[in-house]
Backbone as ProteinMPNN parsed JSONL, in Angstrom:
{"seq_chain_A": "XXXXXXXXXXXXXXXXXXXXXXXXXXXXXXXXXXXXXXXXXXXXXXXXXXXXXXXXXXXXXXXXXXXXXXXXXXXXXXXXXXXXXXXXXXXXXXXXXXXXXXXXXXXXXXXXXXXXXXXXXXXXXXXXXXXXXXXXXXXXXXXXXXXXXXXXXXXXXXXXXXXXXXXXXXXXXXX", "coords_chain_A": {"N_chain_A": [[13.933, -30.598, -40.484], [12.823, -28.181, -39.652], [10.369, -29.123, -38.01], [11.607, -30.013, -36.014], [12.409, -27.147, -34.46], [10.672, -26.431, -33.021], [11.311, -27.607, -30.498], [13.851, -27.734, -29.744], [14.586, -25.676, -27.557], [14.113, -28.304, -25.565], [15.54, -30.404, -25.996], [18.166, -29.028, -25.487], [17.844, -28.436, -22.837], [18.119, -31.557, -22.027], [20.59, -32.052, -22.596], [21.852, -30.42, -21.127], [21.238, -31.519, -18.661], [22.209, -34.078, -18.933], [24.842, -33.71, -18.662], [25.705, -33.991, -15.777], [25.561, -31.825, -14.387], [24.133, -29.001, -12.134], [20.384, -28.725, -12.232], [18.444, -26.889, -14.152], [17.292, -23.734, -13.444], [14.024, -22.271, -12.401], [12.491, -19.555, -13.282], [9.657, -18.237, -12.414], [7.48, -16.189, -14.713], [6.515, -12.709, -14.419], [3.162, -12.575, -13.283], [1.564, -9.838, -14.267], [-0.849, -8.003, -15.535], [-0.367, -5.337, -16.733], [2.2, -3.026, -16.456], [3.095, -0.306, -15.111], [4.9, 2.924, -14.711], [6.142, 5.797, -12.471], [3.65, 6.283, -11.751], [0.191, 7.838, -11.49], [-2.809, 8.266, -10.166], [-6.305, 9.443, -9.207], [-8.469, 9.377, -6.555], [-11.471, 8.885, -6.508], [-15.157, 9.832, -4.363], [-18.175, 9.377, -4.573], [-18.146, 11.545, -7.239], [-15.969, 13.212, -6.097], [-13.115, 14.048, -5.557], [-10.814, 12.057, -3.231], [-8.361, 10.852, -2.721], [-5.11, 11.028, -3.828], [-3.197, 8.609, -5.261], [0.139, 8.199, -5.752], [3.126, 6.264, -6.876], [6.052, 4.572, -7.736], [6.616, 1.959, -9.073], [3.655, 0.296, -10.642], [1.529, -2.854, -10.767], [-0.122, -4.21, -12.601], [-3.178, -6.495, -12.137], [-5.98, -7.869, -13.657], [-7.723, -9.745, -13.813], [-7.616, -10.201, -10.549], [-8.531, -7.913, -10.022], [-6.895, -5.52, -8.996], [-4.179, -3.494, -7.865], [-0.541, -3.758, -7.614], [1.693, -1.98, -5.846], [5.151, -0.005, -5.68], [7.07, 1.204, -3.582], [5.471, 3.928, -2.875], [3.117, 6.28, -2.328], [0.708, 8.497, -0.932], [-1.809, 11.31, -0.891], [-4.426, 12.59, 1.098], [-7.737, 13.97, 0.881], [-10.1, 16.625, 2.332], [-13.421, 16.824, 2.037], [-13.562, 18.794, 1.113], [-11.839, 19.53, -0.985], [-9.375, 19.954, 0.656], [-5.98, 19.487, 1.668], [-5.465, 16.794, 3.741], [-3.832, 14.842, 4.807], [-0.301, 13.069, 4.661], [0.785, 10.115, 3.183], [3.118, 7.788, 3.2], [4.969, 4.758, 1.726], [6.631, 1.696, 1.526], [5.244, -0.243, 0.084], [2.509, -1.328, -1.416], [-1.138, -2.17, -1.696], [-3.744, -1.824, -3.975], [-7.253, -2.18, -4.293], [-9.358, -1.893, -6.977], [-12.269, -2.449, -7.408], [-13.606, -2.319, -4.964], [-12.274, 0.176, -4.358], [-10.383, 0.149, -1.921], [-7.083, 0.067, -0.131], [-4.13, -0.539, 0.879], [-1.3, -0.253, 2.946], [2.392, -1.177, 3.123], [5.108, -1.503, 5.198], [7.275, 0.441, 6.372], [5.37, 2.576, 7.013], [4.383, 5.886, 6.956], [2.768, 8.376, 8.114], [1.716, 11.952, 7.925], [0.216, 15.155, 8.839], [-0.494, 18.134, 7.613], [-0.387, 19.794, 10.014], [1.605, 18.776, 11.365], [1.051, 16.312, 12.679], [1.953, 12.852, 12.926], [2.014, 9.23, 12.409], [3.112, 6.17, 12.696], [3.494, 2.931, 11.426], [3.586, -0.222, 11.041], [1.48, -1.493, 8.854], [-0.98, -0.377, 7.112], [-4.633, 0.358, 6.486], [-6.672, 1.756, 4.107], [-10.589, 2.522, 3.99], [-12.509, 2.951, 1.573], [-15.301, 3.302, 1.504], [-16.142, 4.221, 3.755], [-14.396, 6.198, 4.134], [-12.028, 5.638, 6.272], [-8.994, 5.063, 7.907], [-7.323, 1.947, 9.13], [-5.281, 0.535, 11.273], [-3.811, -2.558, 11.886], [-1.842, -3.554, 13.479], [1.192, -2.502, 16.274], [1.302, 1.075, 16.602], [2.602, 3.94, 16.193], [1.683, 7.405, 17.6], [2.386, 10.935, 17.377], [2.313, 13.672, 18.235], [3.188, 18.056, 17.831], [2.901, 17.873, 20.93], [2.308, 15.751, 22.373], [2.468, 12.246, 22.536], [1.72, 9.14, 21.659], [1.202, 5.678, 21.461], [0.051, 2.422, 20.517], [-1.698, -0.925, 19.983], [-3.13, -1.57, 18.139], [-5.376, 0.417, 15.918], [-8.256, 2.712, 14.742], [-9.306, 5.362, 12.262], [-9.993, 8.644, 11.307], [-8.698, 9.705, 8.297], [-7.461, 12.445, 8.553], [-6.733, 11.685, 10.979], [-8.27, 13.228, 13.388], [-10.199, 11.84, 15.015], [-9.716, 9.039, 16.644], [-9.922, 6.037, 17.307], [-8.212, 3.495, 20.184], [-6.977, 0.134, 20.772], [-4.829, -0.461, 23.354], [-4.187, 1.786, 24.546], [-1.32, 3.731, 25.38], [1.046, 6.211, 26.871], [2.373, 9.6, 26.822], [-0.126, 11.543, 26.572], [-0.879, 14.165, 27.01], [-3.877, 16.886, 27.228], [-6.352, 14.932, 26.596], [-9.61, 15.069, 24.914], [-13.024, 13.671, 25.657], [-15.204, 11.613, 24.003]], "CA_chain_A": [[14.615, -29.741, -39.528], [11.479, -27.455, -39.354], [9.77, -29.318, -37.52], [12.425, -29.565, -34.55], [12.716, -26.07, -33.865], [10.129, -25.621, -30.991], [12.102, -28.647, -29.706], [14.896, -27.416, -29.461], [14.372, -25.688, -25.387], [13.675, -29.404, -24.642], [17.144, -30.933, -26.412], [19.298, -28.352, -24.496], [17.355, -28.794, -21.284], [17.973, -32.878, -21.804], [21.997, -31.951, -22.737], [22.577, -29.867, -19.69], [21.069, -32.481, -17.419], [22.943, -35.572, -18.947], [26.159, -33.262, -18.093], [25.41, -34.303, -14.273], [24.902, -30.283, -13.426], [22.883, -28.575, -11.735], [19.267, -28.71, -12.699], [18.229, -25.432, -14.374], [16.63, -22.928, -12.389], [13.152, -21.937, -13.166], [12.13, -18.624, -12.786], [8.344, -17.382, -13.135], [7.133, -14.843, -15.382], [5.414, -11.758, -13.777], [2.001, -12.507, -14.476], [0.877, -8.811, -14.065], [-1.613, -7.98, -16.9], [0.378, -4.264, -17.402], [3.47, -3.026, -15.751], [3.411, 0.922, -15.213], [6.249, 3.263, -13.692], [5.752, 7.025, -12.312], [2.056, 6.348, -11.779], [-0.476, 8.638, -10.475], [-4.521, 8.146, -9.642], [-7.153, 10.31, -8.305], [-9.5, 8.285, -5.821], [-12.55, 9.275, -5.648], [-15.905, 9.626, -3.836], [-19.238, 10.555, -5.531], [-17.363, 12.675, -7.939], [-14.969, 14.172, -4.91], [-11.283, 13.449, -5.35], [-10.851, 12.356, -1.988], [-7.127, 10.895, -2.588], [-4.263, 10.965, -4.835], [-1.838, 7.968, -4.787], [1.39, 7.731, -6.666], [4.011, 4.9, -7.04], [7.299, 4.291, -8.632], [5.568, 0.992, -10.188], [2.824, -0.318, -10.486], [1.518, -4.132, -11.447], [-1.963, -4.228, -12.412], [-3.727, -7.798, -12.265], [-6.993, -7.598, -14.109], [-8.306, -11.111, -13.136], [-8.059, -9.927, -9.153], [-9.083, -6.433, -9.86], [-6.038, -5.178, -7.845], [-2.765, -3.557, -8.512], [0.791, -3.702, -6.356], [2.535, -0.401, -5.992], [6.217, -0.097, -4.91], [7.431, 3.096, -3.206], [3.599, 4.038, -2.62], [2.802, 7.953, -1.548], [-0.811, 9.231, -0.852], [-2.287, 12.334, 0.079], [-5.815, 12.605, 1.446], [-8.352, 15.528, 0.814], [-11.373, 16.953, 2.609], [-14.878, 16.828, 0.749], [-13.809, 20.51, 0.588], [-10.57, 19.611, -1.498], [-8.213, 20.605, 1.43], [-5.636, 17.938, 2.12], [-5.463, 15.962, 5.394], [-2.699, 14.153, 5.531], [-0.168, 12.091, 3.208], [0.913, 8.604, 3.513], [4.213, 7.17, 2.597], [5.286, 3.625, 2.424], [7.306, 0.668, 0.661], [4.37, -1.152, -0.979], [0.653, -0.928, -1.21], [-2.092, -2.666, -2.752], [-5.42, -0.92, -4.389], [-8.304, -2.926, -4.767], [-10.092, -1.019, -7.936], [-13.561, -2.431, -7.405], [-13.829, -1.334, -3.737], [-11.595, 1.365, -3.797], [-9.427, 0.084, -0.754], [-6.27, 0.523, -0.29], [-3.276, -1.027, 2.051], [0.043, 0.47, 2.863], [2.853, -1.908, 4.244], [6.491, -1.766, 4.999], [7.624, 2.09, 7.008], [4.182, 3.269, 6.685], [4.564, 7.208, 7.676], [1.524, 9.745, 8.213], [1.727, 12.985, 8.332], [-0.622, 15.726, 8.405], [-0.118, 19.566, 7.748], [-0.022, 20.658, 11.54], [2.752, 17.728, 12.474], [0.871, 15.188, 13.3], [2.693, 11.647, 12.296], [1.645, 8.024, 12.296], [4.098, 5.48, 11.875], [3.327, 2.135, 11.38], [4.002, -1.276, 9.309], [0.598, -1.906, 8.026], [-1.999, 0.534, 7.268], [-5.581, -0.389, 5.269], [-7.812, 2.285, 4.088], [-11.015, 1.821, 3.279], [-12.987, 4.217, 0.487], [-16.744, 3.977, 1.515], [-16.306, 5.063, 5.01], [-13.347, 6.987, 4.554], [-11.545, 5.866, 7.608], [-7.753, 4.314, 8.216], [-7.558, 1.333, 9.759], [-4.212, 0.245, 11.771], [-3.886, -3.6, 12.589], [-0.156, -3.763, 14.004], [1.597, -1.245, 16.761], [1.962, 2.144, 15.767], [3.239, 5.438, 17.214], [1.123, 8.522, 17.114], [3.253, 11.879, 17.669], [1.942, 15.603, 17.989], [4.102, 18.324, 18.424], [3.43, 17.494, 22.628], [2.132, 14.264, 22.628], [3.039, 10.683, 22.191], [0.357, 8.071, 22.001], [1.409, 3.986, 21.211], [-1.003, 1.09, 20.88], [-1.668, -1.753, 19.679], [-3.993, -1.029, 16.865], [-6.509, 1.907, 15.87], [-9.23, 3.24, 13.443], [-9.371, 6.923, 12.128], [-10.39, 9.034, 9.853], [-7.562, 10.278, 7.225], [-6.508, 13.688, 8.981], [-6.319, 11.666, 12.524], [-9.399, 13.963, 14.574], [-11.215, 11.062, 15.68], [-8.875, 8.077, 16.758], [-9.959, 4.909, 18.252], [-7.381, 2.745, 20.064], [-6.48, -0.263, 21.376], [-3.862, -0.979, 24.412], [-3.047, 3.211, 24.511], [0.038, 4.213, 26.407], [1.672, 7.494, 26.028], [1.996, 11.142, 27.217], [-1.1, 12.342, 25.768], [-1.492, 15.889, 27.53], [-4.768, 17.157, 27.346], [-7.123, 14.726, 25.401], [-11.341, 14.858, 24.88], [-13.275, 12.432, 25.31], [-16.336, 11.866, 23.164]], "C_chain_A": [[13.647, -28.724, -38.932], [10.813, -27.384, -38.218], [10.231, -29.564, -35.92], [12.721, -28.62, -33.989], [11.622, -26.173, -32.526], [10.456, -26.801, -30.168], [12.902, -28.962, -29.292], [15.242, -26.761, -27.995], [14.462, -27.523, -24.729], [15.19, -30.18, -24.959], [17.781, -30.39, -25.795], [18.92, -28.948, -23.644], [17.929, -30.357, -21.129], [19.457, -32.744, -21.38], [22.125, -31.603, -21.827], [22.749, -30.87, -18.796], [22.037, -33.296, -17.517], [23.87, -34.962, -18.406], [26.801, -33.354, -16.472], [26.276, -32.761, -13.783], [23.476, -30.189, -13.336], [21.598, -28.845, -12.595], [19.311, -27.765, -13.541], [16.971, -24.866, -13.326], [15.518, -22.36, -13.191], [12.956, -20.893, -12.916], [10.591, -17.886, -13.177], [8.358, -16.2, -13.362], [6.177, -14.057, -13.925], [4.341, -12.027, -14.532], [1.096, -11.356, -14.369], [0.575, -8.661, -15.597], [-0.076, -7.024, -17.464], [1.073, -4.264, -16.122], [3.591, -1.446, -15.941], [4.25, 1.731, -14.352], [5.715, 4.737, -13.763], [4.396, 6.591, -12.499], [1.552, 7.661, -10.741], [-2.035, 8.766, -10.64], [-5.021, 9.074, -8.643], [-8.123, 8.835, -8.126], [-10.651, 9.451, -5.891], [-14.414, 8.705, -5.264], [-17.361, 9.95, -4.576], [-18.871, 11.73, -6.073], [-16.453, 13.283, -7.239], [-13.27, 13.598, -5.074], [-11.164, 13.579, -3.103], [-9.214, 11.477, -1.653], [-6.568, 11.065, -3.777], [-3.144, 9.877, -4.855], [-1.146, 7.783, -6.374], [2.43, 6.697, -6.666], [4.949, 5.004, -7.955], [7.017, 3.529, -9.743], [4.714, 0.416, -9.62], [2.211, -1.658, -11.555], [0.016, -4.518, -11.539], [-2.335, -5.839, -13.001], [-5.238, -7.571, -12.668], [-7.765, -8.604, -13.339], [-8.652, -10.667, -11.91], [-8.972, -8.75, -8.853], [-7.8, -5.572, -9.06], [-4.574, -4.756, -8.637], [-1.807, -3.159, -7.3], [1.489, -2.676, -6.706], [3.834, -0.505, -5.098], [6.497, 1.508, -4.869], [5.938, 3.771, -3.375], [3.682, 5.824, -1.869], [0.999, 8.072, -2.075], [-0.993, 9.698, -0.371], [-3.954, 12.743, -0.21], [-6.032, 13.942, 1.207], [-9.322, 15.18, 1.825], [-12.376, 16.717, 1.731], [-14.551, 18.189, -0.022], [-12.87, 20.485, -0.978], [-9.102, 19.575, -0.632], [-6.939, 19.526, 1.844], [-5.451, 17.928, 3.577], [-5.019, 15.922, 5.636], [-1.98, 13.239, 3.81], [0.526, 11.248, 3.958], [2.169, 8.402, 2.816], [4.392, 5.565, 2.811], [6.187, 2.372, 1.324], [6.719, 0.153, -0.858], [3.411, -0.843, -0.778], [-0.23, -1.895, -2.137], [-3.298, -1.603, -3.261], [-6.048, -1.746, -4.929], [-9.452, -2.02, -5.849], [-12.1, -0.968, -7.58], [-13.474, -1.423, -6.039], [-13.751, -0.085, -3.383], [-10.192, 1.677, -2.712], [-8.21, 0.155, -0.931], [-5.338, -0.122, 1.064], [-1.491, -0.702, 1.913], [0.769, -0.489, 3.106], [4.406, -1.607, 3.873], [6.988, -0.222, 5.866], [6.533, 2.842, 6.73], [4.567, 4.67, 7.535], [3.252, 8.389, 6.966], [1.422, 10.456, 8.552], [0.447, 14.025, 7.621], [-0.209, 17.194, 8.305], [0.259, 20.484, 8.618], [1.19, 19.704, 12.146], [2.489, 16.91, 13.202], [1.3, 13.957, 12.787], [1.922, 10.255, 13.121], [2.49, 7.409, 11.466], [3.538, 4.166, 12.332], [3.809, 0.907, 10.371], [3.029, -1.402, 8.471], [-0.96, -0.869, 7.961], [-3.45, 0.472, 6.026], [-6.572, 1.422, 5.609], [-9.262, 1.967, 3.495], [-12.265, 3.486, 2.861], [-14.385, 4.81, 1.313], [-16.962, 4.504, 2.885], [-15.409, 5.975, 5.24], [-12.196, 6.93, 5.763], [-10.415, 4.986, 6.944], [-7.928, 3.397, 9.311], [-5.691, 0.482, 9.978], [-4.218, -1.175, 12.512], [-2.816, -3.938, 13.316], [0.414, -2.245, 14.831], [2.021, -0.326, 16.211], [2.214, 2.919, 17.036], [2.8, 6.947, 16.766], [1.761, 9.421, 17.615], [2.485, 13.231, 17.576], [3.077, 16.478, 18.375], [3.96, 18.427, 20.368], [2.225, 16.52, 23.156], [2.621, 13.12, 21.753], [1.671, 9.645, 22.311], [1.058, 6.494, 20.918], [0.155, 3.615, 21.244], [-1.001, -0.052, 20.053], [-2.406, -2.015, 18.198], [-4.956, -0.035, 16.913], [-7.131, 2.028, 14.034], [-9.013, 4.491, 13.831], [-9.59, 7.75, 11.185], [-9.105, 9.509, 9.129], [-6.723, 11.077, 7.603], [-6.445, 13.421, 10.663], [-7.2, 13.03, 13.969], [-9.713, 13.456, 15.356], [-10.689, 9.497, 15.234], [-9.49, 7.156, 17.698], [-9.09, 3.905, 18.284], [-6.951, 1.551, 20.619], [-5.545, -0.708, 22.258], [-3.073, 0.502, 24.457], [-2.236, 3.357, 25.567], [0.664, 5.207, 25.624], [1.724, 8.578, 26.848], [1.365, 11.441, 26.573], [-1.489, 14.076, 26.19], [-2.982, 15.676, 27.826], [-5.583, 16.318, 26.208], [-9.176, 14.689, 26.143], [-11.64, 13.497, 24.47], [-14.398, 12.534, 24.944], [-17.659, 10.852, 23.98]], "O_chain_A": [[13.716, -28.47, -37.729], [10.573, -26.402, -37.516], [9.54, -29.395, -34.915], [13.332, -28.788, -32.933], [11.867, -25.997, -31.333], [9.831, -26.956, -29.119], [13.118, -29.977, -28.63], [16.117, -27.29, -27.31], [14.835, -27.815, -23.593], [15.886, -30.486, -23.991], [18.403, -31.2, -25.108], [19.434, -30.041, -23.408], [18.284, -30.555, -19.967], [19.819, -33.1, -20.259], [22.678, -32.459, -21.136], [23.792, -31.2, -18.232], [22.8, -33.47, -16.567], [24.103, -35.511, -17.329], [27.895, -32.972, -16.056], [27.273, -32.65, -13.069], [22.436, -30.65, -13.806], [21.817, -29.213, -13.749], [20.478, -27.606, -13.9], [16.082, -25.446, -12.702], [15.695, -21.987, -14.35], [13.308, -20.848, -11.738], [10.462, -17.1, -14.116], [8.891, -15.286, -12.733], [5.543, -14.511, -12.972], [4.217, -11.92, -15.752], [-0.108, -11.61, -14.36], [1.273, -8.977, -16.56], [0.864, -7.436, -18.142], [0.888, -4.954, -15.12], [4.207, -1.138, -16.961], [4.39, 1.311, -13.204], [5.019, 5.098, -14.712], [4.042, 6.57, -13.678], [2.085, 8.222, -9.784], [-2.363, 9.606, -11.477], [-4.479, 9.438, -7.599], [-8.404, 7.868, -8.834], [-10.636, 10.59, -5.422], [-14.909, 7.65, -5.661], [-17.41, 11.019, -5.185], [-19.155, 12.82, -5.575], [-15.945, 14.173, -7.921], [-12.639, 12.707, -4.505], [-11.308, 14.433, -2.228], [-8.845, 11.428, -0.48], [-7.266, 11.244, -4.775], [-2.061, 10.275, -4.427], [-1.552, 7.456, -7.489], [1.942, 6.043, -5.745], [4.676, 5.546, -9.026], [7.046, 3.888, -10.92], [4.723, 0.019, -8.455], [2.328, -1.616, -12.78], [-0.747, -5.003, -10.704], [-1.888, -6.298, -14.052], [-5.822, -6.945, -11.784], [-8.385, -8.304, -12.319], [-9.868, -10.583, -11.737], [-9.789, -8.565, -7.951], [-8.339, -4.745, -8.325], [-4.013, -5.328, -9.571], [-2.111, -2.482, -6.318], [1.877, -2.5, -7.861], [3.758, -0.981, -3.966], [6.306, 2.485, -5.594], [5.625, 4.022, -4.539], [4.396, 6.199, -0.938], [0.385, 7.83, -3.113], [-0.772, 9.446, 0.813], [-4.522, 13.065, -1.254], [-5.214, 14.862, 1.226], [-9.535, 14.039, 2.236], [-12.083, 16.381, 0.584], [-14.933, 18.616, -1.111], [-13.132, 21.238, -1.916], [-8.007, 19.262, -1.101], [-7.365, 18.591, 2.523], [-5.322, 18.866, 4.364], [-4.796, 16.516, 6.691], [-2.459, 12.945, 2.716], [0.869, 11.449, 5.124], [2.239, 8.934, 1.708], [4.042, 5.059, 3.878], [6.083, 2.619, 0.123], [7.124, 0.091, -2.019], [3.214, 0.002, 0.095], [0.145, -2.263, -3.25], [-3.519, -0.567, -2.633], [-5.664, -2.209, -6.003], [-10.415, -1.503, -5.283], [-12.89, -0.025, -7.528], [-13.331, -0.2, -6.02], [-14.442, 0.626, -2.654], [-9.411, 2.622, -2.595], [-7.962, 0.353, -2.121], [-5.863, -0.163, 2.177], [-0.729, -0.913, 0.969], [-0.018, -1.339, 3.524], [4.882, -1.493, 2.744], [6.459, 0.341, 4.908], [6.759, 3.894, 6.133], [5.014, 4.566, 8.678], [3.012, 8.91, 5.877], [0.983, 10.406, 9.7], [-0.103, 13.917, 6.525], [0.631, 17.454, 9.166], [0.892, 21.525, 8.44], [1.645, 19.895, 13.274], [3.153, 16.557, 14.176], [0.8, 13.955, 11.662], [1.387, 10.322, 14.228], [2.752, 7.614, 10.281], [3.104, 4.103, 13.482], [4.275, 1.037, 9.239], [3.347, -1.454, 7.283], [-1.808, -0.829, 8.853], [-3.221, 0.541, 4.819], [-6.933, 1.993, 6.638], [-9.279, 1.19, 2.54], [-12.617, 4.485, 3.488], [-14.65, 5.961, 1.662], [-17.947, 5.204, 3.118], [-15.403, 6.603, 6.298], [-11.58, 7.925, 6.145], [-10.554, 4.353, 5.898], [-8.524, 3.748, 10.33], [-5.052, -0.003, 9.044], [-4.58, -1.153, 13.689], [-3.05, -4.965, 13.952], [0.225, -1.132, 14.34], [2.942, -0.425, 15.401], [2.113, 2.716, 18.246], [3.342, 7.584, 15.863], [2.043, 9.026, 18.746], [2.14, 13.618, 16.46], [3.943, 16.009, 19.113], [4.836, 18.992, 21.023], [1.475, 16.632, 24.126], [3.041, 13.125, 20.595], [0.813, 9.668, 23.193], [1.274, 6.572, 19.708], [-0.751, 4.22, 21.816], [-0.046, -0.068, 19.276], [-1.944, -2.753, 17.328], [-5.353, 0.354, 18.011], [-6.774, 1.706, 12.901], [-8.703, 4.917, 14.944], [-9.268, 7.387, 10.053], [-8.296, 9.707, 10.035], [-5.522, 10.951, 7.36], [-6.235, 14.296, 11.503], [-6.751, 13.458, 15.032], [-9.746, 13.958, 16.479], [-10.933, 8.874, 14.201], [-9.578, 7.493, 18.878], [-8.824, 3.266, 17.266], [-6.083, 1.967, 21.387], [-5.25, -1.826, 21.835], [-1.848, 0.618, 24.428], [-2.614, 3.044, 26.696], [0.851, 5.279, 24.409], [0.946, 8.474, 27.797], [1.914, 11.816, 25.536], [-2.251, 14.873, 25.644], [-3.417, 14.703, 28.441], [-5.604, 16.756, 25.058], [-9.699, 14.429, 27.227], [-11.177, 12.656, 23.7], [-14.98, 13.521, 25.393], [-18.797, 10.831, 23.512]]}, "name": "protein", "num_of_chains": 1, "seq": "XXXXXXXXXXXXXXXXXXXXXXXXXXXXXXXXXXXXXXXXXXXXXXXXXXXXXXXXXXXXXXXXXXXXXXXXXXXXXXXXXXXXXXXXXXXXXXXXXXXXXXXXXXXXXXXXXXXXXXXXXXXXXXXXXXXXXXXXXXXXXXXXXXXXXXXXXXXXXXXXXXXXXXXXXXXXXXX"}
């Protein structure tokens, strides 16, 4: 009898079937190494905390190097410390080796003076420090509007490059 126990999953499984039901339904395991909830990480730069992201959960895959964050918040610093701007969004990835980082799902960016960036998909990346926007967003000040099609920028939105802009921009410099 012993020796039929780990044989026993396969005897049900046979019984159900002969019963002409349904199949059984398979469902895969999460194969995340660890599984952590309320998370919170400092990013940083040559010793500089230069973000902070937090998450509801997070699913860390060792093998990829990479972990999936749901309900995703990050707020950028200066070199000084000062923050920039913070990031909200559904989901996110973080690539550990690199550093990088990708928002997706109601991505929302705001910075301390009221500047906002809304978008679906938003990638940062560590060693240059810049945000990188591949899908239309909508940049807002309190008296401008700026659309496009995609854009690069640094964290606190100073120095924006964009493709296909349309908008009331007011008064902008050009470099």
């Amino acid at each position: 009898m012993r020796d039929l126990l780990p044989l026993l999953p396969l005897l049900l499984a046979g019984i159900a079937c002969a019963e002409d039901q349904a199949p059984p339904v398979t469902v895969a395991a999460d194969t995340a190494d660890m599984i952590y909830y309320n998370v919170r990480h400092n990013l940083t730069v040559d010793g500089i905390r230069r973000a902070t992201v937090e998450a509801d959960s997070a699913y860390f895959y060792e093998g990829a190097q990479v972990i999936e964050m749901m309900v995703m918040r990050v707020t950028f610093y200066s070199p000084d410390g000062v923050e920039t701007s913070r990031l909200t969004s559904r989901e996110g990835t973080y690539r550990w080796r690199t550093g990088d980082m990708e928002a997706r799902g109601d991505v929302v960016a705001v910075t301390p003076d009221n500047r906002r960036l809304e978008t679906t998909i938003l990638e940062y990346l560590r060693n240059t420090n810049e945000i990188h926007g591949r899908e239309p967003y909508v940049f807002t000040t309190p008296d401008q509007r700026l659309e496009g099609q995609a854009f690069r920028a640094d964290p606190d939105f100073r120095n924006v490059v964009t493709t296909q802009p349309r908008g009331d921009l007011g008064r902008v410099e050009l470099h």
